[in-house]
C-alpha positions in Angstrom: -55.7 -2.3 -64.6 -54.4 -3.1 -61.1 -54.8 -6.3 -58.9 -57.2 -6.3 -55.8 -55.5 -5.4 -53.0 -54.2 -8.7 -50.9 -55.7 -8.3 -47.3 -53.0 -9.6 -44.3 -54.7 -11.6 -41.4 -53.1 -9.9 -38.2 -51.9 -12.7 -36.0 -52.8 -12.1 -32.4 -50.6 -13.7 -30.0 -52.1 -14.1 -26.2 -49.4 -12.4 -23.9 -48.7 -15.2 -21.6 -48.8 -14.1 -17.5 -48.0 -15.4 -14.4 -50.0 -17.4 -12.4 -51.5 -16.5 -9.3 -53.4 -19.3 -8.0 -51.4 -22.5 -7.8 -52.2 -26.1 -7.5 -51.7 -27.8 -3.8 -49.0 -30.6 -3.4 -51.3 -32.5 -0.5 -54.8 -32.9 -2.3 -54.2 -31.6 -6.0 -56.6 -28.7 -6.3 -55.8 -25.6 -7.6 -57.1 -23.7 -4.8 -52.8 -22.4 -3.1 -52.7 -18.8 -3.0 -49.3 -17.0 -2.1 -49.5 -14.0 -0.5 -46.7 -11.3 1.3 -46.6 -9.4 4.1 -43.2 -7.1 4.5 -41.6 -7.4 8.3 -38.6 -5.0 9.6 -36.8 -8.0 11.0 -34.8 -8.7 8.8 -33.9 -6.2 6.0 -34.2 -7.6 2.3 -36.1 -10.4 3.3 -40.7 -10.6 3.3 -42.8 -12.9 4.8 -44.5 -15.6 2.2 -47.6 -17.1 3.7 -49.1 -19.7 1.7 -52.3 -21.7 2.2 -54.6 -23.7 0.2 -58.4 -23.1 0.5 -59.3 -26.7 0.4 -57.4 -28.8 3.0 -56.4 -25.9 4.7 -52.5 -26.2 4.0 -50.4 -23.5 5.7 -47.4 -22.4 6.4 -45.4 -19.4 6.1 -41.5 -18.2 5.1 -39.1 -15.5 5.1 -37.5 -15.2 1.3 -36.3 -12.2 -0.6 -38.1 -9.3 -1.9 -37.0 -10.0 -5.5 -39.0 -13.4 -5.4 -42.4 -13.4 -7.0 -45.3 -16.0 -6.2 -43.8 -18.0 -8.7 -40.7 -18.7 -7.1 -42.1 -19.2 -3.3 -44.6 -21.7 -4.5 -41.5 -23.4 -6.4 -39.6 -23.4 -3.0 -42.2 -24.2 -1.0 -43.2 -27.2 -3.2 -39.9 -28.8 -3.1 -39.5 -28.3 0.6 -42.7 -30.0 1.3 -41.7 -33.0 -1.2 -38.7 -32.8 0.6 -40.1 -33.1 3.8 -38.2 -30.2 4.9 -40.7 -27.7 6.1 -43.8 -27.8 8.7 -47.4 -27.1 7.6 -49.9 -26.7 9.6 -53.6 -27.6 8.5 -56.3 -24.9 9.1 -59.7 -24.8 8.2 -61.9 -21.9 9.6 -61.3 -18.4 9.2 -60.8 -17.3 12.6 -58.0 -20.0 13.3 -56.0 -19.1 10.6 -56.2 -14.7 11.8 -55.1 -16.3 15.1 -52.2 -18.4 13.8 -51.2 -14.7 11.7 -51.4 -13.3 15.3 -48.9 -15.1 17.2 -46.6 -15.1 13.8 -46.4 -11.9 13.6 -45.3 -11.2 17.5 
């Protein structure tokens, strides 16, 4: 006569992703999104605009198409520790489509 058969516990492992809501360097909250818009001025380059949706943090870049949200919120974080970049602080909706409008002219 044989043994019982030994049953195996499968181990699941939680696949780990990248972030896509980050946390704001002026008041703390995780509330900074990163989002991209491509432009034809410059070729290998995309337009980063990131903004927070509780103080109203924005600003915008130009960085490469290989960088993810990851990276521009990395840059963008050290330039503002820095002190090396302008923000601009927008609350409402419709100033924000308005400060989009004349960036993109």
């Amino acid at each position: 006569m044989g043994r019982r058969r030994k049953k195996y516990k499968r181990v699941v492992r939680k696949t780990r992703r990248i972030p896509s809501v980050f946390h704001c360097p002026n008041c703390g909250s995780r509330s900074m999104t990163v989002e991209f818009k491509k432009t034809n001025d410059i070729p290998g380059m995309k337009k980063a605009i990131i903004r927070c949706g509780s103080c109203g943090l924005y600003t915008d870049m130009n960085v490469p198409e290989l960088f993810e949200a990851v990276d521009v919120y990395n840059r963008f974080v050290d330039a503002f520790n820095e002190g090396t970049i302008e923000v601009e602080f927008v609350k409402k909706v419709e100033e924000l489509e308005e400060v989009e409008e004349k960036i993109l002219e």
